[in-house]
C-alpha positions as CSV (number, residue, x, y, z in Angstrom):
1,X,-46.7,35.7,-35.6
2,X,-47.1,33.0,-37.5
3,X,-50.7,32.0,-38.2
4,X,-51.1,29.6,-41.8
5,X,-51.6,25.8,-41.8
6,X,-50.6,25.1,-45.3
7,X,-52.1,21.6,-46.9
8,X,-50.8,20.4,-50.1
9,X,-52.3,17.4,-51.2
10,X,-51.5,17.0,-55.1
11,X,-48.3,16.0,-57.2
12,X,-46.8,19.6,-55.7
13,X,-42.8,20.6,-56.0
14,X,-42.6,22.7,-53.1
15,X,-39.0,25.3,-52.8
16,X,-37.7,28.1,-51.2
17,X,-37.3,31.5,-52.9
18,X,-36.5,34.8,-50.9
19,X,-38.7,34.1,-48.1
20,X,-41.3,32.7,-49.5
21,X,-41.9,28.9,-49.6
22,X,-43.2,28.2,-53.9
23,X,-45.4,25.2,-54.1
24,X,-46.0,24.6,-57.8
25,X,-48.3,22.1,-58.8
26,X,-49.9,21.2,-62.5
27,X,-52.3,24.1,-62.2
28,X,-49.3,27.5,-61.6
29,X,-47.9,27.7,-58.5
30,X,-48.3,29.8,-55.1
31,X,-46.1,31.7,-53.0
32,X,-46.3,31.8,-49.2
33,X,-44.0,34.0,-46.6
34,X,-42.2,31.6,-44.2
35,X,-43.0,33.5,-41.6
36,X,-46.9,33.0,-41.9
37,X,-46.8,29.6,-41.8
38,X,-47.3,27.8,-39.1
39,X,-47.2,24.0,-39.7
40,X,-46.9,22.7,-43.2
41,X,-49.3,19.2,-44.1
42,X,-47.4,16.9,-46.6
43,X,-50.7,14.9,-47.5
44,X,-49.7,12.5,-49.9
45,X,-45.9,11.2,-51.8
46,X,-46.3,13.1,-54.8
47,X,-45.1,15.9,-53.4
48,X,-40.9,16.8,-53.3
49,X,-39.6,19.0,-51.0
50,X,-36.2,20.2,-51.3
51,X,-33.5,20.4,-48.9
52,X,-33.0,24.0,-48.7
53,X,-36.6,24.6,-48.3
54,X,-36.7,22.3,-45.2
55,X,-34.2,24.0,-44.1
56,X,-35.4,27.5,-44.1
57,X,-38.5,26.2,-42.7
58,X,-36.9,24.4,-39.7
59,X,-34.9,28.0,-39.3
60,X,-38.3,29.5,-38.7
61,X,-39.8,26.2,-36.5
62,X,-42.3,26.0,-38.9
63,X,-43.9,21.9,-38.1
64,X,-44.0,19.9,-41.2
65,X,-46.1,16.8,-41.4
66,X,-45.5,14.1,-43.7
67,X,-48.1,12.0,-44.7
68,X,-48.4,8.4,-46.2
69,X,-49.7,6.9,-49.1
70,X,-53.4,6.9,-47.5
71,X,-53.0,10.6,-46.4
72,X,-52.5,9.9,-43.1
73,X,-50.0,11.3,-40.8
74,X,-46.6,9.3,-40.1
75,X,-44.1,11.7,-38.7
76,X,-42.9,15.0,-38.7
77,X,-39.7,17.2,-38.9
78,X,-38.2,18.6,-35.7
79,X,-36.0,21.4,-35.6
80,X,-32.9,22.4,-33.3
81,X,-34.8,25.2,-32.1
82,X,-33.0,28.2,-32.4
83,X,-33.2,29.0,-28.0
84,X,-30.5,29.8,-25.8
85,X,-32.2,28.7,-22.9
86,X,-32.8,25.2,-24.6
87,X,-29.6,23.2,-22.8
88,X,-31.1,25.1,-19.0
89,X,-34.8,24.0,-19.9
90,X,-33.8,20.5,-20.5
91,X,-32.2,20.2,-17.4
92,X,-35.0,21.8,-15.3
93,X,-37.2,19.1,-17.5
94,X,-35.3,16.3,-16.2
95,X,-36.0,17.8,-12.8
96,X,-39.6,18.5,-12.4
97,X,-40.7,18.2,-9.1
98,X,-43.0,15.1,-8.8
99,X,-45.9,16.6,-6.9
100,X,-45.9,19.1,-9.6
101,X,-46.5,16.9,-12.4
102,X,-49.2,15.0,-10.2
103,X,-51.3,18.3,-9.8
104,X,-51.0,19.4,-12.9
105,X,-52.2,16.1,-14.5
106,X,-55.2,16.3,-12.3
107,X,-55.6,19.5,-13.7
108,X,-55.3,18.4,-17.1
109,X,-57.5,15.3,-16.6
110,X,-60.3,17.3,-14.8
111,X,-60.2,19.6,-17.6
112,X,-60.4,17.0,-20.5
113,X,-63.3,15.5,-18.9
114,X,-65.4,19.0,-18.2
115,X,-64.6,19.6,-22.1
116,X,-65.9,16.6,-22.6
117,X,-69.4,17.1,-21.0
118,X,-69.5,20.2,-23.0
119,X,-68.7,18.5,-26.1
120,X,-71.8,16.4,-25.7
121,X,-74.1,19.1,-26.7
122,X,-77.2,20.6,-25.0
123,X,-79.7,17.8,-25.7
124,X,-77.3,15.5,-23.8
125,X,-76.1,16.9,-21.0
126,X,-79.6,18.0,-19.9
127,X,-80.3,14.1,-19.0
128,X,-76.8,13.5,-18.3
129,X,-74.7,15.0,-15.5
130,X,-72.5,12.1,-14.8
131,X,-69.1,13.1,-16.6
132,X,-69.1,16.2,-14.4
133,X,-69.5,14.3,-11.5
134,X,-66.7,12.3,-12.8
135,X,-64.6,15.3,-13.5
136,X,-65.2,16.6,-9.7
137,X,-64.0,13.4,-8.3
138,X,-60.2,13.2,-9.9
139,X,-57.7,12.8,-7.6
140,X,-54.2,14.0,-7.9
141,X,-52.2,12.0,-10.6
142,X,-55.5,10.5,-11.1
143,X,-54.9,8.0,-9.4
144,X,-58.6,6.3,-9.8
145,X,-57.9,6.5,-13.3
146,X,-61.0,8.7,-13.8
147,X,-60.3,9.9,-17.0
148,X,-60.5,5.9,-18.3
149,X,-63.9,6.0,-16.5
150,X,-65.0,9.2,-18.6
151,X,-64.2,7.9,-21.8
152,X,-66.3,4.5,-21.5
153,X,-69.1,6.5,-20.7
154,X,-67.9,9.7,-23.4
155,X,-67.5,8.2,-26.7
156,X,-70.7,6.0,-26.9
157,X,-72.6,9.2,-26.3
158,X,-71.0,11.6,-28.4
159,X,-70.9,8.7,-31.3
160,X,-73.7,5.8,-30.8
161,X,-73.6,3.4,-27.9
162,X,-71.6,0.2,-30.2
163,X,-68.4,2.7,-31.0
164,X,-65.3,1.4,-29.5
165,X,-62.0,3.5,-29.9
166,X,-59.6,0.9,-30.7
167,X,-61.9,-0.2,-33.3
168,X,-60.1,0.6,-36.5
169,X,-62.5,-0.6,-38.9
170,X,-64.9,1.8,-37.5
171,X,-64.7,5.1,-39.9
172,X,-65.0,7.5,-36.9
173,X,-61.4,6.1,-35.6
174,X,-59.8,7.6,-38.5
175,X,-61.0,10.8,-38.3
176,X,-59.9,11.0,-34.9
177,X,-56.7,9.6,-35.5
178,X,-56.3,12.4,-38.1
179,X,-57.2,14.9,-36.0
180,X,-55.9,13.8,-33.1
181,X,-52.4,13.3,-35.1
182,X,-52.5,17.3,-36.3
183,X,-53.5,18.3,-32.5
184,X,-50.5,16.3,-31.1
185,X,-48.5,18.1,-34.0
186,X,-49.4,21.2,-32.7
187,X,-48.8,21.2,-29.4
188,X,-45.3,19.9,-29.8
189,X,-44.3,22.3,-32.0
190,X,-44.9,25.1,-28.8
191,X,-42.8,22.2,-26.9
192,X,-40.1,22.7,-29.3
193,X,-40.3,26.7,-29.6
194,X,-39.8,26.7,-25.7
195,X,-37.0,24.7,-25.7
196,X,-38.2,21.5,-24.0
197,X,-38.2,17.7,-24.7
198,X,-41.3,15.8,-26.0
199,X,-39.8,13.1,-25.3
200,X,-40.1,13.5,-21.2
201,X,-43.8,13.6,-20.4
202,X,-45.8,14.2,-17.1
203,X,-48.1,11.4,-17.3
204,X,-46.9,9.7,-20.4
205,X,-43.8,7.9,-20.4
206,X,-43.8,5.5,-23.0
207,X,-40.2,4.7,-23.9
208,X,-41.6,4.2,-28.0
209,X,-43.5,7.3,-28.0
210,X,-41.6,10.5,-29.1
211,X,-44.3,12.9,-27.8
212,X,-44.7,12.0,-24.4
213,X,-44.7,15.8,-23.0
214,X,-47.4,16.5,-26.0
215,X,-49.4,13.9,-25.6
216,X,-50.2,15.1,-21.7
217,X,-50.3,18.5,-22.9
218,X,-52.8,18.3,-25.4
219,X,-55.8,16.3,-23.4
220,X,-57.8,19.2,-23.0
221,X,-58.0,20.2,-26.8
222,X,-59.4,16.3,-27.8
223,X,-63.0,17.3,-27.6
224,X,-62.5,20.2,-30.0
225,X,-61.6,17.3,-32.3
226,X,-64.4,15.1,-31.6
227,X,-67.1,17.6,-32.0
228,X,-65.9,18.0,-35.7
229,X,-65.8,13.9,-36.1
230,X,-69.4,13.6,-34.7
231,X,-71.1,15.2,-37.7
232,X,-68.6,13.6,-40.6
233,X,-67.8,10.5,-39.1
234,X,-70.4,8.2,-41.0
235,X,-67.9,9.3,-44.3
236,X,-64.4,8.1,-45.6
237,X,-61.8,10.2,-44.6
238,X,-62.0,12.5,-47.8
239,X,-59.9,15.6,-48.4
240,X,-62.6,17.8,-47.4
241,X,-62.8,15.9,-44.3
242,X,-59.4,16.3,-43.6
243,X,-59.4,20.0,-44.5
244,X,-62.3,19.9,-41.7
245,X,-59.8,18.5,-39.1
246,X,-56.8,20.5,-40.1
247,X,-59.4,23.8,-39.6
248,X,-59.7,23.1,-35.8
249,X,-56.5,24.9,-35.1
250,X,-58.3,28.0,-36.7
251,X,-61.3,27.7,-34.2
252,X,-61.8,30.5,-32.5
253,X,-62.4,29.2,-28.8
254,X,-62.8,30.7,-25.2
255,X,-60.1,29.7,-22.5
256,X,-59.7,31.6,-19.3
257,X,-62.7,34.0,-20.3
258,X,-60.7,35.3,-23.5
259,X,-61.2,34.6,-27.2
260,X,-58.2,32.9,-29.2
261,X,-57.5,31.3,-32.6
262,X,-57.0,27.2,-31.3
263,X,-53.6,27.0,-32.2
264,X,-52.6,31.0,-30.3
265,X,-54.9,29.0,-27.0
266,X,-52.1,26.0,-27.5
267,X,-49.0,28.2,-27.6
268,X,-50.4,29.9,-24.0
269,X,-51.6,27.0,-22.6
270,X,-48.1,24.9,-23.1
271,X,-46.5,28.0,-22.4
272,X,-48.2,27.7,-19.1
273,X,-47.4,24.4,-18.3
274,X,-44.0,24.4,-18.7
275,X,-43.8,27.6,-16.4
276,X,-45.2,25.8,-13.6
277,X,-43.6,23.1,-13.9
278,X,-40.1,24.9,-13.7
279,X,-40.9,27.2,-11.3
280,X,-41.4,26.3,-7.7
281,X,-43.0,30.2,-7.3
282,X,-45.7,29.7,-10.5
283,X,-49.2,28.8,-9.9
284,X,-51.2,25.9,-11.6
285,X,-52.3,27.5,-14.7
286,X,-55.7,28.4,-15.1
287,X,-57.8,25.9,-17.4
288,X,-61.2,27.3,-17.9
289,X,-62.5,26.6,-21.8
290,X,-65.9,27.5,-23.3
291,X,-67.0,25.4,-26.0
């Protein structure tokens, strides 16, 4: 199984030979077997990839992220998954059963928001129960907008009580837009593997956003995110701060009372998702994360 997040951030020719992917640079170069990467990071223009290399890489669904001048995220390269089942999922995606997608976004939602206490820390959540309560009270499709309600009252307590998220001056917003952006990248690359859309969400169904089905999907990870903001996000986004965020899908973390890598927890949880969401015999996946 694939398991490397490759990050090349300096002037960096990058080819394919025999397998491998060869990223030379000014100081020697470095091979790598395709098949342990998992997503390759572009992190600045210097770098030149060539064609055949992308092409062996999109073979292997290997998720390459290219970044812009500023290092940050900007798109991504999506292969034509190699699935046979691809043309039948698709179909079965266009027909998800409506009151399937509502509890399953309650799920997600409820889950976020538990996540979300935990992420607070002990000191916190000894004087402050009120996310949970929060998290109790979500209704299916969340109707009452609940998770909104947790966030006004999240952020300024996992960050300081003037932080506002679509403040982009404040330094904290790019760190989670960073991490936020490699998250997003990870879950739709299991969307992809599967053979589904990410264009055709649950919840999301913004007709500018290409990662509607990832964006829903990946609400319960956020928190991992912002617990590695909290401590650096005084700091410009540096490369070690970036290296930081890119980490996260190397976390080992708890779901359902077993111990995964971030990005393996991912995989099962879309994997999950999807199944219940076909399947008019599958149960709403389990969702139970230790931070």
């Amino acid at each position: 199984m694939a398991w490397r997040t490759v990050f090349v951030n300096e002037h960096a020719k990058i080819n394919y030979k025999m397998n491998d992917i060869n990223i030379q640079t000014k100081e020697g170069g470095t091979r790598i077997p395709i098949d342990d990467i998992r997503v390759l990071i572009l992190g600045n223009t210097r770098t030149v990839i060539t064609s055949y290399a992308v092409n062996e890489l999109q073979k292997k669904n290997v998720k390459i992220i290219n970044c812009d001048e500023k290092g940050m995220p900007v798109g991504e390269f999506l292969s034509y998954c190699d699935n046979t089942k691809q043309n039948i999922n698709i179909w079965k995606q266009f027909d998800w059963a409506e009151n399937r997608k509502n509890l399953l976004w309650q799920k997600i939602v409820q889950t976020k928001i538990f996540n979300q206490h935990q992420a607070l820390g002990e000191k916190v959540i000894a004087n402050y129960g009120k996310l949970k309560e929060i998290g109790l009270e979500v209704k299916e499709a969340d109707e009452d907008n609940r998770e909104g309600q947790a966030a006004r009252l999240y952020f300024p307590r996992i960050f300081d009580k003037d932080f506002v998220r679509s403040n982009d001056s404040l330094k904290a917003n790019a760190h989670l837009n960073y991490g936020y952006s490699i998250l997003l990248s990870a879950v739709s690359r299991e969307i992809v593997a599967a053979g589904f859309l990410t264009q055709i969400g649950v919840h999301h169904q913004s007709q500018t956003n290409p990662f509607n089905l990832a964006s829903d999907l990946m609400e319960p990870f956020r928190p991992y995110v912002d617990r590695i903001v909290k401590w650096q996000r005084d700091s410009p986004l540096t490369l070690e701060h970036k290296l930081n965020l890119v980490s996260v899908l190397n976390e080992e973390i708890t779901m359902n009372s077993k111990r995964y890598e971030l990005a393996q927890a991912v995989q099962k949880h879309v994997q999950e998702c999807l199944k219940y969401l076909c399947s008019d015999d599958s149960e709403l996946p389990e969702m139970d994360f230790e931070l």
